[in-house]
C-alpha positions, 0 to 999 in steps of 0.5 A: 500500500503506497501512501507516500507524498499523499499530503496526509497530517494523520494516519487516515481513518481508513487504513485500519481496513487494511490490516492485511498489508504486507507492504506500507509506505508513507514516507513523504508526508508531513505526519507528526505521530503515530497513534497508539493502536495505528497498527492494530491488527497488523500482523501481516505487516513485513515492511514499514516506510515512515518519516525520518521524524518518526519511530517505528510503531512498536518501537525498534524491538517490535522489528527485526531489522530498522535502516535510516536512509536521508529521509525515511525510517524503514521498519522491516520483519515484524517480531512476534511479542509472543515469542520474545524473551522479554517479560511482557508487562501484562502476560496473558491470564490462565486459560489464554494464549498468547497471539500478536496483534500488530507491530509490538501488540498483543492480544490475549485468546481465550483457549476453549471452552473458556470465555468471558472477563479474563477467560474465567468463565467455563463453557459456552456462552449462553446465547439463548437465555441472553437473547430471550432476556434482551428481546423480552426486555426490548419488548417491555420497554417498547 
C-alpha cells in the first residue's frame, strides 16, 4: 500500500481496513505521530516506510531489522511479542494464549471452552437465555 507524498497530517481513518498489508509506505508526508493502536491488527505487516521524524510503531524491538536512509525510517520483519524473551508487562491470564496483534501488540485468546472477563468463565456462552432476556426486555420497554 503506497501512501507516500499523499499530503496526509494523520494516519487516515481508513487504513485500519487494511490490516492485511504486507507492504506500507508513507514516507513523504508531513505526519507528526503515530497513534497508539495505528497498527492494530497488523500482523501481516513485513515492511514499514515512515518519516525520518518518526519511530517505528512498536518501537525498534517490535522489528527485526530498522535502516535510516536521508529521509525515511524503514521498519522491516515484524517480531512476534509472543515469542520474545522479554517479560511482557501484562502476560496473558490462565486459560489464554498468547497471539500478536500488530507491530509490538498483543492480544490475549481465550483457549476453549473458556470465555468471558479474563477467560474465567467455563463453557459456552449462553446465547439463548441472553437473547430471550434482551428481546423480552426490548419488548417491555417498547
Amino acid at each position: 500500500l503506497d501512501l507516500s507524498n499523499c499530503s496526509l497530517h494523520s494516519v487516515p481513518p481508513g487504513l485500519a481496513e487494511a490490516t492485511t498489508a504486507i507492504v506500507l509506505d508513507l514516507t513523504e508526508n508531513p505526519l507528526t505521530t503515530l497513534p497508539d493502536g495505528s497498527f492494530l491488527g497488523f500482523i501481516h505487516l513485513q515492511s514499514l516506510a515512515v518519516p525520518l521524524p518518526l519511530e517505528c510503531p512498536g518501537g525498534s524491538d517490535a522489528w527485526q531489522d530498522v535502516t535510516v536512509d536521508r529521509s525515511s525510517r524503514l521498519c522491516h520483519g515484524q517480531r512476534n511479542p509472543c515469542n520474545s524473551s522479554v517479560e511482557l508487562a501484562w502476560p496473558c491470564p490462565e486459560n489464554s494464549v498468547c497471539a500478536p496483534d500488530g507491530p509490538g501488540l498483543i492480544q490475549c485468546l481465550c483457549d476453549s471452552p473458556f470465555h468471558g472477563y479474563k477467560c474465567l468463565r467455563e463453557g459456552t456462552f449462553p446465547m439463548l437465555l441472553f437473547g430471550g432476556i434482551l428481546g423480552t426486555a426490548t419488548v417491555s420497554l417498547s
